[in-house]
N, C-alpha and C positions, 0 to 999 in steps of 0.2 A: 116644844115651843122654840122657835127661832127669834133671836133678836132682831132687830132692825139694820145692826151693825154687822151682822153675822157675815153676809153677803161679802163685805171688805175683807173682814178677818179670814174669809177663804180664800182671798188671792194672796197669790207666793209672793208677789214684792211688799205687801204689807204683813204679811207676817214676819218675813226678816228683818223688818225694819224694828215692829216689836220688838221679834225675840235679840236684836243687836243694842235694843235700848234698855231690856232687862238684865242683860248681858254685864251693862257697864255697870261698875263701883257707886255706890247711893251719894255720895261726895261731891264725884264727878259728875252725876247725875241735874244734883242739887245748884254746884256751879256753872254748869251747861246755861240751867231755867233762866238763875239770877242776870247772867251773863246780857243772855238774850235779852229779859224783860229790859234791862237797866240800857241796851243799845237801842233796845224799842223806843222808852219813854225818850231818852235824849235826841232822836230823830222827832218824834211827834213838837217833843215839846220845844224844839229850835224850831221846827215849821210854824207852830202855832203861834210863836215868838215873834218871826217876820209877819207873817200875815195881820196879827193884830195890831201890832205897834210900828212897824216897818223898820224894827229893828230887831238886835238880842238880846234877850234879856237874862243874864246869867242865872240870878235870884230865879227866876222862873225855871228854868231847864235845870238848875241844881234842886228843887224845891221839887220837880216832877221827877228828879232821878232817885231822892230820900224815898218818895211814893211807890215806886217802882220796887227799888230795892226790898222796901218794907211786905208790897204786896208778893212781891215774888219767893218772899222767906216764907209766906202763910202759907201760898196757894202752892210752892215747888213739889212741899213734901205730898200733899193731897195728888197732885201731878203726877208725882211718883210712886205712888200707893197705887191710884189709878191704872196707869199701864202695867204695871206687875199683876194688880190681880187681873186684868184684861186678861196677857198673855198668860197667866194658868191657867185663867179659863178654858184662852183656846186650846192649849197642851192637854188640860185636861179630858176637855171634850172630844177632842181626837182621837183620844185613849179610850175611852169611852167607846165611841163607835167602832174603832176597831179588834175592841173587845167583843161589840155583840156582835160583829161580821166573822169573827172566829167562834166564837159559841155558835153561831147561826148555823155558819160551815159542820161543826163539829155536832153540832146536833141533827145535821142531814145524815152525815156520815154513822153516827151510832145509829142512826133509825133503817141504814140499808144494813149494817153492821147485824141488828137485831133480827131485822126482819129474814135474811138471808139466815143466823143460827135458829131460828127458829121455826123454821119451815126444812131442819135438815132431816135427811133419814139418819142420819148418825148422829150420836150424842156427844154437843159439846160443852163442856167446863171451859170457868175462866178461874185460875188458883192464883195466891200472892205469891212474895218470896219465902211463905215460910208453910207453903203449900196447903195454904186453907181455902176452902172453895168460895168464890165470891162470886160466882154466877154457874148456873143451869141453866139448862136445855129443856125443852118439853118433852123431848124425847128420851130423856134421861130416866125418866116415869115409863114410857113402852119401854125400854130395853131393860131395865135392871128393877125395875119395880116399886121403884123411892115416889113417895108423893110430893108434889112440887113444892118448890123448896125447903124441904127436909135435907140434905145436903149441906145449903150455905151454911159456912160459918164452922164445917167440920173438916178436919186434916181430910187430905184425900188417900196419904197413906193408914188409915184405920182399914180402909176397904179390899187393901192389898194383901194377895197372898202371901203369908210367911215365907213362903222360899222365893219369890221373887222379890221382897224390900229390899234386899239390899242392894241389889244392882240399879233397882227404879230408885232408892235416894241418891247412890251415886251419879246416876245421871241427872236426877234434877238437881244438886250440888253443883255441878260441869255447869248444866245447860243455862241457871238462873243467871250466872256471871258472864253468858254471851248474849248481848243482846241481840234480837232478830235469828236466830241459831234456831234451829229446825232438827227434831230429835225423834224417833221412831222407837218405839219398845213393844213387846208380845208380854201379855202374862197374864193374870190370872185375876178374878174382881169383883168382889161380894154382893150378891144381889140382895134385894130384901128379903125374900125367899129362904134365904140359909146357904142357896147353890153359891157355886164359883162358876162365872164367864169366863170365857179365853177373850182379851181384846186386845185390838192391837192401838196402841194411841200414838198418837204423832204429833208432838207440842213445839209454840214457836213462843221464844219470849218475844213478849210484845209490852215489856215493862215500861221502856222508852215512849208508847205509843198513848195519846190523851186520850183517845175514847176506851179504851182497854184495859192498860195499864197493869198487864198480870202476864200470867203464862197461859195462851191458851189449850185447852187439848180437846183434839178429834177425836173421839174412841166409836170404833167400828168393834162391830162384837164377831168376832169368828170362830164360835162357840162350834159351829154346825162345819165348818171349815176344817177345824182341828178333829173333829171327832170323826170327818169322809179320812183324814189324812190318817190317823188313828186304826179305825178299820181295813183301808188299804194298804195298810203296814201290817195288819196280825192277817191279812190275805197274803200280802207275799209270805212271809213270816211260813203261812202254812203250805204255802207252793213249796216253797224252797224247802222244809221239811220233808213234803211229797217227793219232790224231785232226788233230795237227797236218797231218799230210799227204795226210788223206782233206779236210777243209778247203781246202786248197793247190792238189789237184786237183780238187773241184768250182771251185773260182776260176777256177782254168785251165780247165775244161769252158766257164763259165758267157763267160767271155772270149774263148773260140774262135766258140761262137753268135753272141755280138756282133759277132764282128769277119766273121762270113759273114755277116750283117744288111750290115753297113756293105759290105762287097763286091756284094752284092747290089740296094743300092739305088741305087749307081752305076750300076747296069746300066739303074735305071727310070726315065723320062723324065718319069711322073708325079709331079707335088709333092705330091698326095695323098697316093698310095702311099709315097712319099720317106718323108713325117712318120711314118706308119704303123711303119716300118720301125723309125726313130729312135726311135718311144716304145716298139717292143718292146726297142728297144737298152737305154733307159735302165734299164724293169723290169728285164732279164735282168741291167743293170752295178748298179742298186740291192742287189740281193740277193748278185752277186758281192761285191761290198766287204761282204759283213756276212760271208763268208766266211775274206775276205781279214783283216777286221779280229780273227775267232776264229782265225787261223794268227799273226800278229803277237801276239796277249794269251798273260798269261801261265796267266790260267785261262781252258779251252774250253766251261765253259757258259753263262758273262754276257757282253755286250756292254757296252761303256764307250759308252752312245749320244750323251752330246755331240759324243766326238771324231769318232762316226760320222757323225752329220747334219751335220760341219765339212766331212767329204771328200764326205758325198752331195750336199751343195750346192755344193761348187767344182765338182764334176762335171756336175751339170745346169746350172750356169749356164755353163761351157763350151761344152755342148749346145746354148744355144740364147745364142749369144754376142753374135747380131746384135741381140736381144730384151729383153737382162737388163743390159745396158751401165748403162744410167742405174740400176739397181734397187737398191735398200740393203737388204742382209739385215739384219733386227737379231733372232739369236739369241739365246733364253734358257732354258737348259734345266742343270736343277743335274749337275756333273761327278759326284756321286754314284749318279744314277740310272742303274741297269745292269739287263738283260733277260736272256730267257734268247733262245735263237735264234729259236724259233716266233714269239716277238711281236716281237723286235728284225726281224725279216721282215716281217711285218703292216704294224709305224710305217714300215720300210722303201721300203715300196709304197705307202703313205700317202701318207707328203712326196715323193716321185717326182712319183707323178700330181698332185696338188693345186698343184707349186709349177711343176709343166712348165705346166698351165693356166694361171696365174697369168701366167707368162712371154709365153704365146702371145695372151688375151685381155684380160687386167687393163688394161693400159697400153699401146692404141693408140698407134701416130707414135710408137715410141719414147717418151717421155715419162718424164717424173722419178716413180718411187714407193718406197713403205716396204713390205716387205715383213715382218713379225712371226712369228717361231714360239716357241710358248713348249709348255716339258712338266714339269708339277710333279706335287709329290702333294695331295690333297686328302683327307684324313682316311684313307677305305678306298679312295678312287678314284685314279685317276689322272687329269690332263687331259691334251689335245692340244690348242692353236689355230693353226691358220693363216690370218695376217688380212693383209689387205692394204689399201690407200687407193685402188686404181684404180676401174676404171668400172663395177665391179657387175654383175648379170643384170638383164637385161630386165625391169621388170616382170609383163611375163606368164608370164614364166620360170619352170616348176613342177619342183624337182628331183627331187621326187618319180615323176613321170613323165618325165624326163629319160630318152634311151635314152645316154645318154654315157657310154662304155666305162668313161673312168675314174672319173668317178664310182660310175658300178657295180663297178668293183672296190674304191672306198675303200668304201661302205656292206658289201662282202661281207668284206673285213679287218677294218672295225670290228666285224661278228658274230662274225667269227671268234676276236676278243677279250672276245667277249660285250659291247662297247661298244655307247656312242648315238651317234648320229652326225647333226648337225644344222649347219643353214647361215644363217648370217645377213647378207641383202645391201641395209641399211640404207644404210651411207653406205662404199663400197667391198664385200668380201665376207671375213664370218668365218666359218670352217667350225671346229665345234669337236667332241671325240670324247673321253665319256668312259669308261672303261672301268675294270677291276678289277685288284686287286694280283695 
């Protein structure tokens, strides 16, 4: 219902007027009235003075101002009871209204609020600060098996796996004291069934918030998630066991060959053929240790090639022990660079052949030399050098036409790396190979 007056009391210069006359002191108020009436009656009653008598009559105008005064002491306070309780009114009534235009509002808002968590495929909760559940989802019943609201009203950590509470009360500890903070956790979440789910939830306090008023949380169940991730882990799991042991035994293949080489070159009386024999040994033990070195790593597609050309070179320098006595390796190849097999194979056969020559021709009469091998990167390329200080080729010496096994096999590994491969025998001999990432 509207008043009659109502109309006034919503225009802005009448309400200030009010609320400036509720404003003032009940004193001032009350002398204001008096004031008034008492200048009122003494106008009226001077006029009515002339008019009747055609003159002034004091007795009269004092006798209409006692009147005045009198009626203005009754009627002031009524006057001023009057606009005070007016103006609550109107305060109040505005209050009023914009009370139900906020409820109105906020009753739109929980109804898209509701309707939107309840029509989720994922289940969500609303918890207080002291993590008791105050709302479900319907889907709370499909994923974990609880009948509608069975939940409310119980901690939500009761349903939490023992080894993950304490990290989920630490974070909801953190996350209750931020408000609007936005939290993600994985773990574990007791169905009615007796199982545990894997779920991942991701809560926003919305404590601050009126329709809310809790922490909410999404929980996605990725039960079937963890368990593909699970199986694809005891699959590598058993590759890499595999692998570990098809590795192990080509080593052991590659090391039985070897060792009928060496049986067999006992048997020959030629030092020719001797040698012959020994450098198939070393290729065949070159390529076993890149074997041997993918069954010891912990992953089986890189090779770790520093540590590998450490053992490839104690090994051929064993090989040829009567040759390499005085010889100083000086290795420089960053512990970072790692290969996959194919080319950890290639460099393998590389430095085999290049550093067993070295051995056999570089440094006549035994003699004191430096031997350098260095492997870096170089923007897109990689290098390879192996330089040495000894006696160089012949000048007439054309590698190019070289029929020298191993050299034709280091130019056919450097193709095979799509590398250059180039000699330089200035003052000792540097073979260098550059190749791609």
């Amino acid at each position: 219902m509207r008043f009659p007056f109502d109309k006034f009391l919503y225009k802005e210069k009448l309400l200030k007027l009010f609320y400036s006359l509720f404003s003032l002191k009940k004193w001032q108020l009350l002398a204001g009235t008096i004031f008034s009436a008492v200048l009122f009656a003494f106008i009226m009653n001077s006029i009515q003075s002339f008019i009747w008598w055609n003159y002034w009559s004091a007795d009269l105008i004092l006798i209409g101002t006692i009147d005045a005064i009198f009626i203005a002491g009754i009627l002031g306070p009524i006057l001023i009871a009057l606009v005070g309780q007016t103006v609550k009114y109107t305060e109040y009534k505005r209050r009023v209204e914009e009370e139900a235009r906020a409820n109105a509002k906020l009753s739109v808002e929980e109804k898209k609020f509701r309707l939107y968590i309840e029509n989720s495929v994922d289940a969500v909760t609303v918890v207080d600060t002291k993590g008791i559940i105050i709302y479900e989802s319907p889907s709370v019943t499909r994923i974990f098996g609880y009948a509608p609201g069975e939940l409310i009203g119980r901690s939500v950590f009761e349903f939490i796996h023992p080894g993950n509470l304490k990290k989920t009360l630490d974070l909801f500890k953190r996350a209750s004291k931020e408000p609007f903070s936005v939290n993600i956790i994985e773990l574990q979440f007791l169905k009615q069934n007796g199982e545990w789910a894997y779920i991942r939830a991701s809560g926003k306090n919305m404590i601050p918030d009126p329709i809310i008023r809790g922490i909410i949380l999404n929980v996605t169940d990725i039960s079937e998630r963890v368990e593909m991730e699970s199986r694809l882990k005891r699959t590598i799991d058993e590759k890499d066991i595999l692998m570990k042991e098809i590795h192990h035994r080509v080593k052991n293949n590659f090391m039985t060959v070897s060792n009928l080489l060496y049986l067999q070159a006992d048997l020959v009386n030629d030092p020719k053929v001797t040698e012959v024999f020994l450098e198939c040994q070393n290729r065949i033990k070159s390529m076993a240790l890149i074997h041997e070195k993918l069954y010891q790593s912990e992953t089986l597609s890189e090779v770790d090639i520093h540590s590998y050309v450490q053992r490839l070179i104690s090994y051929i320098q064993s090989s040829y022990i009567n040759t390499s006595a005085n010889i100083l390796i000086d290795l420089d190849i960053n512990p970072a660079i790692k290969f996959g097999t194919e080319k950890a194979i290639s460099i393998a056969l590389i430095i085999n052949e290049l550093l067993s020559n070295i051995f056999k021709y570089a440094f006549p009469s035994n003699q004191n030399g430096i031997v350098q091998i260095r492997l870096y990167k170089e923007t897109d390329n990689y290098r390879l050098t192996v330089k040495d200080d000894g006696v160089g080729f012949p000048e007439e010496y054309n590698a190019a036409l070289s029929n020298s096994l191993g050299l034709k096999l280091v130019k056919m590994m450097s193709e095979q790396m799509r590398g250059n491969f180039t000699i330089n025998s200035n003052s000792g001999t540097e073979f260098k190979i550059d190749f791609p990432d």
